[in-house]
C-alpha positions in Angstrom: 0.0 0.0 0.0 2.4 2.7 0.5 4.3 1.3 -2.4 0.8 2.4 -4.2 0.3 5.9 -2.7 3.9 6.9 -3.2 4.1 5.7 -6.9 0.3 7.8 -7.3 2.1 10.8 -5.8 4.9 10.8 -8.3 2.8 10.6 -10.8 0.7 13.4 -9.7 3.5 15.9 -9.3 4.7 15.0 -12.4 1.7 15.4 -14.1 1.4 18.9 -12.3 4.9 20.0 -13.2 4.2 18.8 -17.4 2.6 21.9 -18.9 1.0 19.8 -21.7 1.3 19.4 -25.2 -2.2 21.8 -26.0 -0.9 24.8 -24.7 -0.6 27.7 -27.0 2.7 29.5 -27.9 4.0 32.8 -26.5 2.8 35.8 -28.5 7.0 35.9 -29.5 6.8 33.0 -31.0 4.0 33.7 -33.0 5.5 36.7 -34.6 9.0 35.1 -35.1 7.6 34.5 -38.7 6.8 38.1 -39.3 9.7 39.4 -37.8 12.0 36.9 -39.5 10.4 38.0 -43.0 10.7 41.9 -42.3 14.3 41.9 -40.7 16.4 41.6 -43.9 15.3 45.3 -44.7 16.3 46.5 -41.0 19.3 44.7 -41.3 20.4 46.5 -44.4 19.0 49.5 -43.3 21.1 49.5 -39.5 24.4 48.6 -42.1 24.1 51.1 -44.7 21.7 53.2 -43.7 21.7 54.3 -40.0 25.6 53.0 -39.0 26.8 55.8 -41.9 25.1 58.6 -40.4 26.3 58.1 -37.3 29.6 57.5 -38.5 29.7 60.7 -40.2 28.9 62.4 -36.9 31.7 60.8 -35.3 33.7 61.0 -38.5 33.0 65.8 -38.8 35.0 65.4 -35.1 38.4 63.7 -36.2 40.9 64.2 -38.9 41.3 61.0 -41.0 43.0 60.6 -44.3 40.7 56.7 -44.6 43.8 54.7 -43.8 45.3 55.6 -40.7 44.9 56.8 -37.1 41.6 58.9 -36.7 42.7 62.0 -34.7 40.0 64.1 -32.4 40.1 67.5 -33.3 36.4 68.3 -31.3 34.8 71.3 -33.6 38.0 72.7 -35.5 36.2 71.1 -38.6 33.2 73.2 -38.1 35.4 76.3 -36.7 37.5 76.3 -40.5 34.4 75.8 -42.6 32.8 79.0 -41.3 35.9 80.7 -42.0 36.2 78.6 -45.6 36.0 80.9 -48.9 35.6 78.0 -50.9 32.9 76.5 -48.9 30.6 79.7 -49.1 31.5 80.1 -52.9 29.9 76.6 -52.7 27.2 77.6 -50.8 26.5 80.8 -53.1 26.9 78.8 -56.3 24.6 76.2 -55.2 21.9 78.5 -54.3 22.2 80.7 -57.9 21.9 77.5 -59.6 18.9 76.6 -57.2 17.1 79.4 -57.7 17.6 80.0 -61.7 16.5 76.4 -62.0 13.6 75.3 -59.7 11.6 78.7 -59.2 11.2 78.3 -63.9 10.6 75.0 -63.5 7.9 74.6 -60.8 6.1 77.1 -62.7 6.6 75.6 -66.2 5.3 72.5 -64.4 2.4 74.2 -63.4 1.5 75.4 -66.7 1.9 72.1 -68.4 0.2 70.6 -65.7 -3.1 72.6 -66.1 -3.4 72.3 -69.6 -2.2 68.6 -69.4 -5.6 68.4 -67.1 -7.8 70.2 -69.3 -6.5 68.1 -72.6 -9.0 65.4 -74.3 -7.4 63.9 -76.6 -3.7 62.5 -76.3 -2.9 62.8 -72.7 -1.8 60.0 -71.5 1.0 60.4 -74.4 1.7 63.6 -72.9 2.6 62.4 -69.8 4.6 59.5 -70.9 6.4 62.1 -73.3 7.2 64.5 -70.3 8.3 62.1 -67.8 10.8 60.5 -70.0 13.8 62.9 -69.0 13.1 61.6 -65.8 14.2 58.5 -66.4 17.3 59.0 -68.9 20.4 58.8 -67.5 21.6 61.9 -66.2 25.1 61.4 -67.6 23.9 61.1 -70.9 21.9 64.5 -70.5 24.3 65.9 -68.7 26.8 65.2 -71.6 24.5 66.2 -74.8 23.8 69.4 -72.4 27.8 70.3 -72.6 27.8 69.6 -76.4 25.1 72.3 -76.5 26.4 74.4 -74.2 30.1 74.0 -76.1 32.0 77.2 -76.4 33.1 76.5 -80.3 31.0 74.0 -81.5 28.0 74.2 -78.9 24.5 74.5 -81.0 23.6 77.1 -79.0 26.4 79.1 -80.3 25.5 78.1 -83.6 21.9 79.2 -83.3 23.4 82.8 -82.1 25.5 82.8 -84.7 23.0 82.2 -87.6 20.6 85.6 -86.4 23.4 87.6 -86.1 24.7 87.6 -82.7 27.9 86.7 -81.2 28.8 83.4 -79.9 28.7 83.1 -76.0 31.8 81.1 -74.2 29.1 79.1 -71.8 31.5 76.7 -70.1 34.7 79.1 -70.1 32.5 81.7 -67.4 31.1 81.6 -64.4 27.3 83.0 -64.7 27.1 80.5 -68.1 28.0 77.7 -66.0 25.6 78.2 -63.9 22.8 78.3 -66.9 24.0 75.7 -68.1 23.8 73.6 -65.2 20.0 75.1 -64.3 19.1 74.4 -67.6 19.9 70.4 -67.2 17.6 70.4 -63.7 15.2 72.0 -65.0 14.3 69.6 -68.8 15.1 67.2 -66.1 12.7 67.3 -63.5 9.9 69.7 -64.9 8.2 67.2 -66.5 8.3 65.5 -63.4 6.7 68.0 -61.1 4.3 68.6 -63.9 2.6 65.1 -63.1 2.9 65.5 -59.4 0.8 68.9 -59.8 -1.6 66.7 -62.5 -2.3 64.5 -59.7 -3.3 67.3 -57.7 -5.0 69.0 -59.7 -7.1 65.6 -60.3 -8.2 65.5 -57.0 -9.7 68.9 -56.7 -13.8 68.9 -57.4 -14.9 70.1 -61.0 -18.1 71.3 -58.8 -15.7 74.3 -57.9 -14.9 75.2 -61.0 -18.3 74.9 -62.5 -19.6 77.6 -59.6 -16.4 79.4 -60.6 -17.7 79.5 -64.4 -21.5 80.1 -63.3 -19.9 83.3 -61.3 -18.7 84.6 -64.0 -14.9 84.2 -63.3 -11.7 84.3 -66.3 -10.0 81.4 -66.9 -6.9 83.7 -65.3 -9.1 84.2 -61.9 -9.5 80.1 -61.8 -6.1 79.1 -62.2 -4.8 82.1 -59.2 -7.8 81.9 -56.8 -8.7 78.4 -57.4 -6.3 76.0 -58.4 -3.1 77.6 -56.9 -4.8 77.7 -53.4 -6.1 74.6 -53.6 -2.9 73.4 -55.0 -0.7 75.0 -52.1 -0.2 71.5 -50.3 1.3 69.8 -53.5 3.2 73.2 -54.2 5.0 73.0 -50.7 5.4 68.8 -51.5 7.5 70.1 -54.8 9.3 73.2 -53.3 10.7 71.0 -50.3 11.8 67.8 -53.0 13.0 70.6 -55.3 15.2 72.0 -52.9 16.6 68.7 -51.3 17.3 68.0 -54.9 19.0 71.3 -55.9 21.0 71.5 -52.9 22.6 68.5 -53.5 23.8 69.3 -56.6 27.1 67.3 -58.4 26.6 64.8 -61.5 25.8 67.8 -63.7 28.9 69.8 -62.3 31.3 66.4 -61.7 30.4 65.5 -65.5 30.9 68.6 -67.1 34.0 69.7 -65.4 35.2 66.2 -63.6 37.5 65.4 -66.4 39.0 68.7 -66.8 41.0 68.9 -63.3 38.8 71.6 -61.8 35.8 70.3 -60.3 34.2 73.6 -60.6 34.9 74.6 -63.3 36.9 78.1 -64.6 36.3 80.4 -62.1 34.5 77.8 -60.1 31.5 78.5 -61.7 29.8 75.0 -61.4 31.9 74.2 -57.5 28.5 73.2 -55.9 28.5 71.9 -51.8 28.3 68.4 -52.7 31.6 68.9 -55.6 33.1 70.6 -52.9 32.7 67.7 -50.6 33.5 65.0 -52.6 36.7 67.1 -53.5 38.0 67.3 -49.8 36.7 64.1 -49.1 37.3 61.8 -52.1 40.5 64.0 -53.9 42.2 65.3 -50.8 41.6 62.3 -48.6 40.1 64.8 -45.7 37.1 62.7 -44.7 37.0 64.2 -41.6 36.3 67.7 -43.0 33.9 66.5 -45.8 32.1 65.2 -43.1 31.5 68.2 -41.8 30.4 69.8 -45.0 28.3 67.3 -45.5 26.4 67.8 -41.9 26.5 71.5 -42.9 24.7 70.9 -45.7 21.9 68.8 -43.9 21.5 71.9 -41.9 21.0 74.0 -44.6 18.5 71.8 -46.2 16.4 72.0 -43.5 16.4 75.3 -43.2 15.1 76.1 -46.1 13.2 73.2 -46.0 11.3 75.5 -42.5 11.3 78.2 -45.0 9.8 76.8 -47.4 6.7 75.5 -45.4 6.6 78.8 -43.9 5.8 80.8 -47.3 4.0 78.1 -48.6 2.4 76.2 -46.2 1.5 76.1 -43.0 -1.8 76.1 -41.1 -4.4 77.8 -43.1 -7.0 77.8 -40.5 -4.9 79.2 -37.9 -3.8 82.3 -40.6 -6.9 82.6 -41.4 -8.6 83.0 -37.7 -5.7 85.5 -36.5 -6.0 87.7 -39.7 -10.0 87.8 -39.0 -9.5 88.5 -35.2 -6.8 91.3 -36.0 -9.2 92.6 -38.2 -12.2 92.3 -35.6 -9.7 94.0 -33.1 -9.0 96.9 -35.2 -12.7 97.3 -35.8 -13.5 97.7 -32.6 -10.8 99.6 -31.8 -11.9 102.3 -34.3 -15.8 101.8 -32.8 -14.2 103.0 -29.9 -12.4 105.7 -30.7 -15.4 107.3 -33.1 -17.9 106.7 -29.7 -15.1 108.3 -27.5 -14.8 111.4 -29.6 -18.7 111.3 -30.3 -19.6 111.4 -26.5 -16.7 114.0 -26.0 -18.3 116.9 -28.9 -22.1 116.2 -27.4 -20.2 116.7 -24.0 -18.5 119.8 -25.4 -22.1 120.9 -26.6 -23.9 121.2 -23.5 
């Protein structure tokens, strides 16, 4: 018998201690799958994604030539570039080349993509036709560009040439580098913006416009106090891409001038902040200091990034509600003033 009871307690602890085969998984293990499926991209992403940016952080603090000892030099990096001539000649070339090329060719957009929206026949050919330079490689652009652009046998030049005027040395100065390169961003990435704005410009109501029309408004009044308002949201999407393209301007300057020993250019017409980087980094083995140009730059990007959504967008609502309360302020303020100096002359009066 007590054989029997301690062979029945046995079994009942170890029955008590087995957790059983039916009970379910930990909520872990049931998203191991998921997590095992989406990890390649994080994996690639922490490796040459987020570990470079760090790096570079690091990397603006030390002097480094890429082979041997780093050496911490703290902000001396940051204390030269502020004090660089090259680097603001950079900065003020890049910003030219910014401004003569995306402020033509958002509006160009804008115009092909309003009459692209009120086309009926052929459009989808249209769009096709003005994406395409898009796509092309910009090396190839970049290089038919410079033959147009040539100073002897450019057909530009020729062009000039054939009306009467004189032929214009493009590449050999400074202000015709800097068309030059505008002019390769903008056939570039016009056609681009110009579906973007198509796309908005799809999504706002044709019931507006028909009240429009029914009130009697121009085809001009539309487009400014219709479809640019209601387009400000897309405009601010392809001010902020545009700029975080044109700041980072190089291919166009690298292919044009890369070959020639002067990254920039004569004059350092084309020298842009990312040719200027790549020069220190890449050409002068200073990583350390292209680093630090290259954090500069992110600052610079978003500030005009901020400025940007300050001119352009913004809240609406909130403008809106403090321009009508000034106004309501200054209303009443002048109520005031016209009751005070009303009740003063009866006063005088009696």
């Amino acid at each position: 018998m007590a054989v029997s009871d301690a062979v029945r307690s046995t079994a009942a602890v170890t029955t008590t201690k087995d957790p059983g085969p039916d009970r379910p998984p930990s909520k872990f293990r049931q998203a191991l799958p998921q997590y095992a499926a989406v990890s390649p991209f994080f994996i690639l992403f922490a490796i040459f994604g987020a570990f470079p940016v760090f790096f570079s952080i690091w990397l603006s603090f030390h002097s480094w030539d890429g082979i041997g000892t780093m050496k911490w030099v703290g902000l001396e990096q940051y204390s030269y570039l502020l004090t660089d001539p090259t680097f603001w000649k950079s900065i003020t070339n890049t910003l030219i080349i910014w401004v003569i090329s995306t402020v033509p060719m958002l509006l160009l957009a804008l115009v092909i993509a309003n009459s692209l929206h009120n086309a009926t026949r052929f459009r989808s050919f249209y769009r096709i036709a003005y994406f395409i330079p898009n796509i092309t490689s910009v090396v190839a652009v970049t290089m038919v560009f410079g033959s147009i652009f040539s100073n002897n046998f450019g057909l530009l030049n020729a062009f000039l040439q054939s009306i009467g005027l004189d032929k214009i040395e493009w590449l050999s100065q400074p202000w015709g580098i800097k068309i030059a390169i505008a002019s390769i961003v903008a056939w570039r990435w016009t056609g681009y913006n110009a579906i973007i704005f198509l796309a908005g410009l799809q999504a706002i109501s044709s019931d507006i416009y028909e009240a429009a029309k029914m009130d009697g408004a121009s085809p001009s009044q539309t487009f400014w106090r219709i479809t640019v308002p209601l387009l400000r949201p897309v405009i601010l999407f392809t001010a902020v891409t545009s700029t975080i393209g044109g700041l980072q301007i190089f291919t166009e300057s690298q292919v044009l001038f890369g070959s020639s020993g002067a990254i920039g250019g004569p004059g350092d017409g084309g020298l842009t902040i990312v040719s200027y980087l790549y020069d220190n980094a890449f050409g002068s083995n200073q990583f350390g200091y292209g680093a630090a140009i290259g954090w500069a730059l992110f600052i610079l990007i978003v500030l005009f990034s901020i400025i940007n959504w300050r001119l352009i967008g913004g809240n609406d609502d909130e403008r809106i509600t403090k321009r009508a309360a000034r106004r309501v302020q200054r209303k009443i303020a002048a109520e005031q003033v016209a009751a005070d100096k009303a009740g003063k002359e009866h006063a005088d009066a009696h």
